[in-house]
Structure formats: structure tokens, C-alpha cells
LORO-481949 format. One record per residue (C-alpha): x, y, z; chain. Coordinates in Angstrom, 1 decimal. Layout:
REM LORO-481949
<atom c1="X" c2="Y" c3="Z" cadena="A"/>
...
END
This chain:
REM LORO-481949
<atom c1="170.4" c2="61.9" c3="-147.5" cadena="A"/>
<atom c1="168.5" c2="59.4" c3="-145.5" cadena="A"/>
<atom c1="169.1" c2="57.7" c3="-142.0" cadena="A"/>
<atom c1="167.1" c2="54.8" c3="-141.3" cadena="A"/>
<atom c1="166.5" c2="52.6" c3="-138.2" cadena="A"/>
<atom c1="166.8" c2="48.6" c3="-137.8" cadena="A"/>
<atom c1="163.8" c2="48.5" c3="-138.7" cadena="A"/>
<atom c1="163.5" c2="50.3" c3="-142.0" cadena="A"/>
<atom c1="162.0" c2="53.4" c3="-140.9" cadena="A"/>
<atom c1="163.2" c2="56.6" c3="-141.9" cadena="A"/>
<atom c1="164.5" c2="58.6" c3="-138.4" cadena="A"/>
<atom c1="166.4" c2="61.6" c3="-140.3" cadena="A"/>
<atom c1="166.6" c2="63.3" c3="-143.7" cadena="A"/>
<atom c1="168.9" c2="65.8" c3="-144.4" cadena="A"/>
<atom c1="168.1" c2="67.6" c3="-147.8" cadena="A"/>
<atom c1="170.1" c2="70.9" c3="-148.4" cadena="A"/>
<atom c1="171.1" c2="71.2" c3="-144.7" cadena="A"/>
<atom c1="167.7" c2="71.2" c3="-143.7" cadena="A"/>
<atom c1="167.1" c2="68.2" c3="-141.2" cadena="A"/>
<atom c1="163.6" c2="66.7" c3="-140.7" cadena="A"/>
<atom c1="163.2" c2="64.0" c3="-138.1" cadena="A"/>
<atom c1="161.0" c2="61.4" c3="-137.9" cadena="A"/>
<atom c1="159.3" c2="60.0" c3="-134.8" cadena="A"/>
<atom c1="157.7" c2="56.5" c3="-134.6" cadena="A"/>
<atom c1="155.7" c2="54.3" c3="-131.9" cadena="A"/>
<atom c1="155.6" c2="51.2" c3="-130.8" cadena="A"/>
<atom c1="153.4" c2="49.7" c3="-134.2" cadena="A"/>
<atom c1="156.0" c2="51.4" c3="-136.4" cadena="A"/>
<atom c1="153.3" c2="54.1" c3="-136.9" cadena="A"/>
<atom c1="154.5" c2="57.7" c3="-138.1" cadena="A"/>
<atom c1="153.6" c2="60.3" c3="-134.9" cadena="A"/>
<atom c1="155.6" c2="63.1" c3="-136.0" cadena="A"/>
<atom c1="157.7" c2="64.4" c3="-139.6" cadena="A"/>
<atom c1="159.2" c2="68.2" c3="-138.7" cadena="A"/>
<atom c1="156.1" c2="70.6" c3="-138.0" cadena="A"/>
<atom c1="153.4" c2="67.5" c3="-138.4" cadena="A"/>
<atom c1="152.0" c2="65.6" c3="-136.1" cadena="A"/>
<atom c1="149.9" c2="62.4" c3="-136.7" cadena="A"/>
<atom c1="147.4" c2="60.0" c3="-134.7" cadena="A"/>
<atom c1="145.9" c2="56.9" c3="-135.3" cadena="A"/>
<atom c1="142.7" c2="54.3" c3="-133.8" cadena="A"/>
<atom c1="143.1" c2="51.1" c3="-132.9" cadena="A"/>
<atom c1="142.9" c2="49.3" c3="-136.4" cadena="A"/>
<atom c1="145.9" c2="51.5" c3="-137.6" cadena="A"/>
<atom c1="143.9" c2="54.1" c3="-139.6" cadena="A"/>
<atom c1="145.2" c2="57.5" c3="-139.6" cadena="A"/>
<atom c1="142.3" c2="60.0" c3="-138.0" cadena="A"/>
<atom c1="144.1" c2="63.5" c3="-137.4" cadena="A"/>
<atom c1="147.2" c2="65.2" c3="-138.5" cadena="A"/>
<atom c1="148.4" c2="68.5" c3="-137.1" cadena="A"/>
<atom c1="150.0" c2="70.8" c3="-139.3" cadena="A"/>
<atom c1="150.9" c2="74.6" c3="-139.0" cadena="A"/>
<atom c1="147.3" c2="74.9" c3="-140.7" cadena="A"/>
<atom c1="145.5" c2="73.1" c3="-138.6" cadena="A"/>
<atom c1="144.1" c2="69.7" c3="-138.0" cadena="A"/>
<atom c1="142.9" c2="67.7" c3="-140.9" cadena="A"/>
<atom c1="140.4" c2="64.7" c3="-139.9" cadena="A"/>
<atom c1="139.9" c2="61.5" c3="-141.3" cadena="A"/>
<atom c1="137.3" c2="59.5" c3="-140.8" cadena="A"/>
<atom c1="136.5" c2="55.7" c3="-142.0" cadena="A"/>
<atom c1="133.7" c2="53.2" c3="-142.2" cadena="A"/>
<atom c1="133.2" c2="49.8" c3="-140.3" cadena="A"/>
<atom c1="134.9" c2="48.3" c3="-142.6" cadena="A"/>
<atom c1="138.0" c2="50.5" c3="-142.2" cadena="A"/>
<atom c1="137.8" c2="52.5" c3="-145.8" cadena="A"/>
<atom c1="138.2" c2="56.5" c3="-145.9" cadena="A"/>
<atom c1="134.5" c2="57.6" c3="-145.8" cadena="A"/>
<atom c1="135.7" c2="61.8" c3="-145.2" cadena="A"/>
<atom c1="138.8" c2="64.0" c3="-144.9" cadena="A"/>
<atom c1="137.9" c2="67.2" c3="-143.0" cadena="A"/>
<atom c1="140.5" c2="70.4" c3="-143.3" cadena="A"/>
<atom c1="141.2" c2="73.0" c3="-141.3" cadena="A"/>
<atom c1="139.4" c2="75.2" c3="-143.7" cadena="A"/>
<atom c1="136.2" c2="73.7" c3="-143.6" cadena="A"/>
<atom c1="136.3" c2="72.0" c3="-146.7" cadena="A"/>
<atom c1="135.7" c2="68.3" c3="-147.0" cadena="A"/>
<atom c1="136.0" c2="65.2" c3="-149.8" cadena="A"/>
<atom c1="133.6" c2="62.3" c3="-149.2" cadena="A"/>
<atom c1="133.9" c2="58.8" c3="-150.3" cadena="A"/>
<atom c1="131.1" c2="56.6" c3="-151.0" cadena="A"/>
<atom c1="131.3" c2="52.8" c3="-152.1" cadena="A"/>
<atom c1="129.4" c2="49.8" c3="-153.8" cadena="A"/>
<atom c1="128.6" c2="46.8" c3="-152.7" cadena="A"/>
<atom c1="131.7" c2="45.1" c3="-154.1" cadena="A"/>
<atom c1="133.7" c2="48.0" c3="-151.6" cadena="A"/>
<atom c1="135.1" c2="50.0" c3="-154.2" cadena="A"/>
<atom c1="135.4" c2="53.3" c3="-154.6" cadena="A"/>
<atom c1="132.2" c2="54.4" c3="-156.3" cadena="A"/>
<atom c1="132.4" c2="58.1" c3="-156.0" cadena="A"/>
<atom c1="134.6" c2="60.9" c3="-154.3" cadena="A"/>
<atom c1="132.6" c2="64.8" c3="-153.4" cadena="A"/>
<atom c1="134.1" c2="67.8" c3="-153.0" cadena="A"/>
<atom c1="132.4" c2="70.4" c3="-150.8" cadena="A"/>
<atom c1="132.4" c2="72.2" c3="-147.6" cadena="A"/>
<atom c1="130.9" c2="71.2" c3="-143.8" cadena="A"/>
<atom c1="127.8" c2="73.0" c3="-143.2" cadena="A"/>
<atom c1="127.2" c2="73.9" c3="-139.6" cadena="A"/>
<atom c1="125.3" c2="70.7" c3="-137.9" cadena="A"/>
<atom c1="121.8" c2="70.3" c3="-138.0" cadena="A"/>
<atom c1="119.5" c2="69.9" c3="-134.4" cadena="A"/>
<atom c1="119.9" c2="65.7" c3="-134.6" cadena="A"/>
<atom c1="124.0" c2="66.2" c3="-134.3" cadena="A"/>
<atom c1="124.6" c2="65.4" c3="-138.0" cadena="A"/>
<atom c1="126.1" c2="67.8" c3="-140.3" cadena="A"/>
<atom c1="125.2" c2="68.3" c3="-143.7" cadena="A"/>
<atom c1="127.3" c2="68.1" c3="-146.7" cadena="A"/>
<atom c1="126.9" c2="70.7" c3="-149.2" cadena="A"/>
<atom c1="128.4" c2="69.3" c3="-152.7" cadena="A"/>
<atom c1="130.4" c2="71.5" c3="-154.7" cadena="A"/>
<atom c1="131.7" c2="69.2" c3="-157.6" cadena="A"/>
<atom c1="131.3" c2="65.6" c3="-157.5" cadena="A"/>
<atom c1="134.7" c2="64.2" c3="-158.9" cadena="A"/>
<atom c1="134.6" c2="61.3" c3="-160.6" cadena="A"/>
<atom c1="136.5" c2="58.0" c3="-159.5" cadena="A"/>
END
């Protein structure tokens, strides 16, 4: 069962007994589900979420589209894009520690198609 505000948000959810709330702010962004916690920049996109895990990091291009997601594990998935802006190609592969000039190096363990 689902309780929703005004607006259309979901505040509660009670499935089996087990109750999950749901915390919003003031752009009607999700902040916090039961054990997760989530943050956003300034154009809306979502750039961490805390879970009993650990933090997984997003991270996005100028133009606002998901260039990397970053888990707690170490592991990573790039995306890359034409010139149109679509997806051209998604990688799988872990962070390598960062090299002298700040930038850290992606070590590709199966490029996935699109």
C-alpha cells in the first residue's frame, strides 16, 4: 500500500508490514527511501547515493548526460557518445589508482554494447 502527497509523491509504502518512507525537497527531488540517501547538482542530476554499501557516484558531461557511475567497490561503467548525443558505447571496468596529473585511468574489462 501506497500513501502519496498533494503533489504526487510517494511519502510511505507499507508492503508486508514493512514501512519505507520517503523524503523529498523543495524541487520534488528524492533525498532519502529507507536506508538510502540521495544528492543532486544544480541542474537536477543525481551525483551520489548512500547505501549500507557505500556511496555510488555519478558523474555527467556538460551537456548533462551520464558519462560514469562509480561503486563502492571500485568498479565503474562509462558512457561515451556521438556527435548526434547518443549513446554510442557503455564499459565496464574498475578505477585504477590516479595517475601524477590527477586523472585516473580506466582499465576496461568488457566493453558492453549499446
Amino acid at each position: 500500500m501506497y500513501h502519496d502527497s498533494a503533489g504526487g509523491n510517494w511519502i510511505e509504502q507499507n508492503e508486508d508490514g514493512k514501512i519505507t518512507k520517503y523524503r523529498y525537497n523543495e524541487l520534488n527531488e528524492l533525498v532519502e527511501a529507507r536506508d538510502k540517501k540521495y544528492f543532486y547538482d544544480v541542474n537536477g542530476n543525481l551525483v551520489e547515493k548512500e547505501t549500507r554499501e557505500g556511496t555510488i557516484k555519478y558523474n555527467y558531461t556538460t551537456d548533462n548526460r551520464l558519462k560514469g557511475v562509480y561503486y563502492p567497490d571500485g568498479s565503474l561503467v562509462e558512457y561515451e557518445y556521438d556527435a548526434l548525443r547518443r549513446k554510442a558505447s557503455r564499459h565496464q571496468g574498475e578505477k585504477r589508482p590516479e595517475k601524477a596529473d590527477g586523472q585516473s585511468a580506466l582499465r576496461r574489462n568488457n566493453p558492453v554494447p549499446v
